[in-house]
C-alpha positions in Angstrom: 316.8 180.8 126.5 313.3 180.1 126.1 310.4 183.1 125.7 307.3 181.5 125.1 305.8 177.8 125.3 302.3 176.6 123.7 300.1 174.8 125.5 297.0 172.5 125.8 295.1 172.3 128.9 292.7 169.5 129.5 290.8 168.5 132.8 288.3 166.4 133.8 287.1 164.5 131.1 286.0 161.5 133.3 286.5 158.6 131.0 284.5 155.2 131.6 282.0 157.8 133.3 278.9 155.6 134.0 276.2 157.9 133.4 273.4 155.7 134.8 272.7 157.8 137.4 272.1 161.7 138.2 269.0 163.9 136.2 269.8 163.2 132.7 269.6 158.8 133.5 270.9 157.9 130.3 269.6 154.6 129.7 272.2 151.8 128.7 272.6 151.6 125.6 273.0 155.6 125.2 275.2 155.5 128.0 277.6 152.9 126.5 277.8 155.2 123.3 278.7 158.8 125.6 281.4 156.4 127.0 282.9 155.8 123.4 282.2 159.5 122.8 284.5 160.4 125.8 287.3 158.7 124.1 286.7 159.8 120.8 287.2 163.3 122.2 290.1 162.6 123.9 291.2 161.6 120.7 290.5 165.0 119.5 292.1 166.8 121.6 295.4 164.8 121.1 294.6 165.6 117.1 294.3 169.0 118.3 297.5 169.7 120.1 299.4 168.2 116.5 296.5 170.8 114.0 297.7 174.0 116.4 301.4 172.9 116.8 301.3 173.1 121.0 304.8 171.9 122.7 303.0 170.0 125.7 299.5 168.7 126.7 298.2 169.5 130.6 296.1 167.2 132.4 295.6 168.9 135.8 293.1 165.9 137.0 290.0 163.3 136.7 291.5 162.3 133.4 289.5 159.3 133.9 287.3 157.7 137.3 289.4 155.0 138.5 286.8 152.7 140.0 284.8 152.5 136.8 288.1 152.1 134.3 287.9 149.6 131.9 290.8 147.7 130.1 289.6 148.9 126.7 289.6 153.0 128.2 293.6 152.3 129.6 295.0 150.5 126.4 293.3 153.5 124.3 294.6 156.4 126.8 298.2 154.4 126.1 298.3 154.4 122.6 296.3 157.9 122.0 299.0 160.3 124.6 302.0 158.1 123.2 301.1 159.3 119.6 300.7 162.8 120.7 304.7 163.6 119.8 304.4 166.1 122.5 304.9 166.0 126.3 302.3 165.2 128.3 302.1 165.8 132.1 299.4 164.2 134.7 298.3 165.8 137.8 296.0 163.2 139.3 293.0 164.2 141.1 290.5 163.0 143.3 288.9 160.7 140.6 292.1 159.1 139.2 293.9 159.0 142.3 297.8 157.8 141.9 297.6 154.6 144.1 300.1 151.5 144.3 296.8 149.4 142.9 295.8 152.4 140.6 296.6 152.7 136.6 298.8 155.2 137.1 300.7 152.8 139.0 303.6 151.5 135.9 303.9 148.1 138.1 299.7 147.9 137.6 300.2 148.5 133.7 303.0 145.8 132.7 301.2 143.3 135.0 298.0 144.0 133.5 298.7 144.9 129.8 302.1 144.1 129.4 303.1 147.6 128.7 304.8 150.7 130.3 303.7 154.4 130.2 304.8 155.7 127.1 308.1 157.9 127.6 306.4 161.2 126.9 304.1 161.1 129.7 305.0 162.5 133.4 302.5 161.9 136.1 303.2 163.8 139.5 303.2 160.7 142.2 303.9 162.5 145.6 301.1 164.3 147.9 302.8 167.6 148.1 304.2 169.9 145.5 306.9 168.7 143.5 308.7 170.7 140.7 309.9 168.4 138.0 311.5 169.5 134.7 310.5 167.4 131.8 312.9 166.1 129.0 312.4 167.5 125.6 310.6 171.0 127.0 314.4 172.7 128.1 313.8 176.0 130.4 310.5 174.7 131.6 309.4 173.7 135.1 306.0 172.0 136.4 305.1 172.4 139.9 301.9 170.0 140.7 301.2 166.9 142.9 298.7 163.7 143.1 296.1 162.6 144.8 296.4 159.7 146.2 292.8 158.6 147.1 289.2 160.3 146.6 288.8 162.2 149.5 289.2 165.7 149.9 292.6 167.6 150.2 292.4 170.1 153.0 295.6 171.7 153.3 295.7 175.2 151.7 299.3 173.9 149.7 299.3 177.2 148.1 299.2 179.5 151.2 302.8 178.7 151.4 304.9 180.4 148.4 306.8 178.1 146.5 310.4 179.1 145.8 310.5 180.3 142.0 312.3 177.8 139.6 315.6 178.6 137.9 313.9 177.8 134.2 312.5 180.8 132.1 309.2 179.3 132.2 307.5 177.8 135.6 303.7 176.5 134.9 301.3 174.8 138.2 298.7 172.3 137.6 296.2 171.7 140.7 293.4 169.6 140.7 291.6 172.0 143.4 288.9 174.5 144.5 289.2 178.4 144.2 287.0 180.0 147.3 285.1 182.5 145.9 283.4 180.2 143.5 282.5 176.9 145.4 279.7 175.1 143.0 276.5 174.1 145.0 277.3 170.2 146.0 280.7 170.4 144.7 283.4 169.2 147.0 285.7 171.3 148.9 289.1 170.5 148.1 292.9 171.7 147.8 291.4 175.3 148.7 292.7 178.2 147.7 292.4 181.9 147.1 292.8 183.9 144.3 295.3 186.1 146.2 297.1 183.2 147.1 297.4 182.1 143.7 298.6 185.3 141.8 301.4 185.8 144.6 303.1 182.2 143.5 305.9 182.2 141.0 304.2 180.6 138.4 303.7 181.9 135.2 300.4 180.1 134.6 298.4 177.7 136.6 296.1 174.8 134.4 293.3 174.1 137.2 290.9 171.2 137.2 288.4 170.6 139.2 285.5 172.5 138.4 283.8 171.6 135.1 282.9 175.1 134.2 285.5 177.1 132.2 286.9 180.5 134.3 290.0 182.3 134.3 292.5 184.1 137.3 294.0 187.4 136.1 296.3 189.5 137.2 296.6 193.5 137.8 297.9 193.5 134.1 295.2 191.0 132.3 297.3 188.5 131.7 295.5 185.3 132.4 297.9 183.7 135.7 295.3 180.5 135.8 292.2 178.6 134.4 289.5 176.5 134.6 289.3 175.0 130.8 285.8 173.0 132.5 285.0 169.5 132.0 286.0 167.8 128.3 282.8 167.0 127.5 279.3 167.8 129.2 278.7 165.3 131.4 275.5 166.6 134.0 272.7 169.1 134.1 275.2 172.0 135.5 277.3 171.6 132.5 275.4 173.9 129.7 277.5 175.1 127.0 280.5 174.3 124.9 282.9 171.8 126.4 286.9 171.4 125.3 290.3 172.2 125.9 292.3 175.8 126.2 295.3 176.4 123.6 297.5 179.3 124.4 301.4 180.4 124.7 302.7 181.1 128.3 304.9 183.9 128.3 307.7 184.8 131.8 304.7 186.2 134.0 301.7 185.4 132.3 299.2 184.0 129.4 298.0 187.3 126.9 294.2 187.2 126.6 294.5 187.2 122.8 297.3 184.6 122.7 294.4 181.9 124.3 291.9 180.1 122.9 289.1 177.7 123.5 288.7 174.6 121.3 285.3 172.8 121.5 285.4 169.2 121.2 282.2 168.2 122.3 279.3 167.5 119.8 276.5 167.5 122.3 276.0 169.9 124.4 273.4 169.6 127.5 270.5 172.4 127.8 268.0 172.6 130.7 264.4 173.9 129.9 262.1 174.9 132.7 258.3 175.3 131.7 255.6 176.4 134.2 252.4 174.3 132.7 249.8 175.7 134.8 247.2 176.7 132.0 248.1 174.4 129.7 244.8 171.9 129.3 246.5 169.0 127.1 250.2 167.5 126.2 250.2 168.4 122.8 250.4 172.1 124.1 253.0 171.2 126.4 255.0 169.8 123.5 253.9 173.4 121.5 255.3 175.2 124.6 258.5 172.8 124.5 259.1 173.2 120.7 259.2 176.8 120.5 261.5 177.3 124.1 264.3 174.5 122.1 263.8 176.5 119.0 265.1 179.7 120.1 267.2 177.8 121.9 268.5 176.7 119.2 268.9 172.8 120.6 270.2 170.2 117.9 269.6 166.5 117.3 272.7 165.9 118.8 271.9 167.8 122.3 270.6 166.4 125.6 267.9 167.9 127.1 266.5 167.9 130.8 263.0 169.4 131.0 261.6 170.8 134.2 257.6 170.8 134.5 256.0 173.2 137.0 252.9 174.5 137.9 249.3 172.8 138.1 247.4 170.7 135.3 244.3 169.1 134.8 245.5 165.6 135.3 248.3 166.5 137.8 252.0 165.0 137.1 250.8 162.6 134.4 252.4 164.6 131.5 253.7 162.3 129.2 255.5 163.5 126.2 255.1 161.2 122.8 257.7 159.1 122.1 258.1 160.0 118.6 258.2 164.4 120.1 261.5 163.4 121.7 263.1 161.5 119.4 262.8 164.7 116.9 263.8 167.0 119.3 267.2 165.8 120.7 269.6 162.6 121.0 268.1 162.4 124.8 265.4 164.1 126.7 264.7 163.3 130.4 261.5 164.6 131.3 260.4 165.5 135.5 256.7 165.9 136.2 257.1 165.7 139.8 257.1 169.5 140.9 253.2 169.1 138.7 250.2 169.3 140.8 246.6 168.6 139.9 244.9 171.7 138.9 241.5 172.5 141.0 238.0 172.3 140.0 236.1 175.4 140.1 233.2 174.1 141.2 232.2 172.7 144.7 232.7 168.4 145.1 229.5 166.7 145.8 231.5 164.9 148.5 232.8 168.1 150.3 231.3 168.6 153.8 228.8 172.2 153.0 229.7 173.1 156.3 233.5 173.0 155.8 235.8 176.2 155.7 236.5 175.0 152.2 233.3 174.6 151.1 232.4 178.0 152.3 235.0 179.4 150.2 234.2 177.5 147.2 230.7 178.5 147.0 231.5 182.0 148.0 234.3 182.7 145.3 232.0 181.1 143.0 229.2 183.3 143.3 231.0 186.1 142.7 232.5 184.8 139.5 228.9 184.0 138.3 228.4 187.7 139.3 231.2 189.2 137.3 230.6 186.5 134.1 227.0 188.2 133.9 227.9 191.3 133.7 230.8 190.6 131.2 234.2 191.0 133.2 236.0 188.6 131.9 238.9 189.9 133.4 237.3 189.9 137.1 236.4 186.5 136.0 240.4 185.5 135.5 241.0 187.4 138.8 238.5 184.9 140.4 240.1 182.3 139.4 243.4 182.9 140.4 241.8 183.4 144.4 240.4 180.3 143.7 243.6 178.6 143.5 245.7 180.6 145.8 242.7 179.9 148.5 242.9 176.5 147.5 246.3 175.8 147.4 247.0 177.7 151.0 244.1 175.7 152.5 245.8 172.5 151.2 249.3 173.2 152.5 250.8 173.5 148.6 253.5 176.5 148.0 251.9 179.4 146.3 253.2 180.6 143.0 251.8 182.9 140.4 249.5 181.1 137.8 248.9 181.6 133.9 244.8 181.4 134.2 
């Protein structure tokens, strides 16, 4: 009889990722080394499962991305889970699809490599839920299924309950999306509800999907599923720590204090917003910049993507020295597009005198000359201000406060 099994859960670590796209536009050479990286901590969390003595590894989905896979990623995913002297079970999800032509496909691997999946490692091959027990893990059954392409799954495959297995311990693994907590632009798929969830049989559910860590619990606290997030950061929506979940399932649910996270990640991906109206040259941008990653408390290793508002003297053409990025972070993307060009407060000779613009140029300036002569400064600052929201709603620009 079994009463407890340990467990490490790991989803979504997108090996062979090609990072040359989205905000953070790694450029190649960086993005060849965050594609080692992504091994290496794969690598880490295998080393991990041996360090805190776990009795099977998790992998509810996007292990890898199948249409970016290189022979190099495969052989190393081979040799690193065959070394892990633990069980390992694969649910494939939407980005390493099970597919005849696929690399989960053992035909695909001896043709290609010469090799089999090592004998420790289950992958769930069928489209619906399967319950499987696994040699070496006696009293334990996994209920979980593949995807088999990279579309969306829209059946609700947990609306219907699943008939409770006869082992002591019965654990899910779903590569899908909970409903309450859709991210922006992420896509819909294997739905299902929280309720849904905590009425199945299982004693825990390892979840992959969404790359932010979250757990489901029940009436009693004890953890029924979770999110462990995405390995490693891999975009802009990914702040934080990023790495795996170790914890001992129990019959009817995880104990909060008997999980854990485990970073693995050495970089971590921070976004800095900075409004840069009143700012007249780049070296106070980079002041401004400094300071925000210093209480921020951003590292050499980080990557940063900074987000310039507001209105300044020479419009979007902020540039940021070279040599201020390399000291601040491994890699810093920099976007100047939501920058406009900060007004003139006086009149251009070129403006029509008869225009309504004109008008309100030379009025609002008067009455600044007015206020500056009698020494209110701050009516002088209030001036200005009316100046650019005038401006700016004359011109068709959005109107946002201003630091002048």
């Amino acid at each position: 009889m079994r009463s407890s099994l340990k467990f490490l859960h790991l989803a979504d670590l997108h090996l062979d990722r090609s990072f040359s796209g989205g905000k953070l536009k790694l450029p190649f050479d960086k993005a060849e080394q965050r594609r080692r990286e992504l091994r290496e901590i794969l690598g880490r969390a295998v080393e991990s499962a041996r360090t805190e003595n776990v009795e099977v590894i998790l992998i509810p989905g996007d292990l890898w991305e199948e249409e970016e896979l290189s022979p190099e990623t495969v052989q190393y995913v081979l040799e690193r889970l065959g070394a892990a002297g633990v069980p390992v079970v694969i649910a494939p999800g939407n980005h390493d699809f099970h597919s005849p032509a696929g690399h989960y496909s053992s035909d695909i691997i001896k043709a290609r490599f010469g090799k089999e999946w090592p004998k420790n490692v289950t992958i769930f091959q069928y489209y619906e839920l399967t319950t499987v027990q696994i040699p070496d893990l006696d009293d334990v059954s996994i209920t979980g299924l593949a995807y088999h392409s990279n579309l969306a799954v829209q059946g609700r495959k947990l609306a219907e309950k699943v008939k409770r297995a006869s082992t002591d311990i019965h654990i899910a693994m779903i590569h899908g999306s909970r409903d309450d907590s859709i991210p922006p632009g992420k896509m819909r798929t294997l739905p299902f509800s929280i309720e849904e969830l905590l009425a199945q049989p299982f004693d825990y559910t390892a979840l992959g999907h969404y790359h932010k860590r979250s757990e489901i619990r029940d009436a009693q606290d004890r953890v029924r599923g979770a999110y462990t997030g995405s390995t490693a950061a891999l975009s802009i929506e990914e702040d934080g720590e990023h790495g795996v979940f170790v914890g001992t399932i129990r019959a009817g649910g995880v104990k909060p204090d008997e999980m854990k996270f485990i970073p693995l990640d050495n970089r971590q991906i921070h976004v800095i917003g900075l409004d840069v109206s009143g700012l007249s040259h780049v070296h106070a941008v980079e002041e401004k910049i400094n300071s925000i990653a210093f209480e921020r408390k951003i590292t050499q290793n980080d990557m940063l993507y900074i987000e310039l508002t507001g209105t300044y003297p020479q419009g979007n053409r902020i540039t940021l020295s070279e040599e201020f990025q390399r000291g601040l972070c491994w890699h810093c993307r920099v976007e100047t597009s939501g920058v406009l060009q900060e007004w003139s407060m006086s009149t251009p000779d070129s403006l029509n005198p008869r225009t309504t613009e004109a008008l309100f140029r030379t009025r609002i300036h008067k009455m600044m000359e007015d206020a500056s002569d009698r020494g209110d400064d701050a009516e002088v600052k209030r001036l200005q201000n009316a100046m650019y929201y005038g401006l700016d709603a004359l011109h068709g620009r959005s109107i946002s406060p201003r630091r002048v």
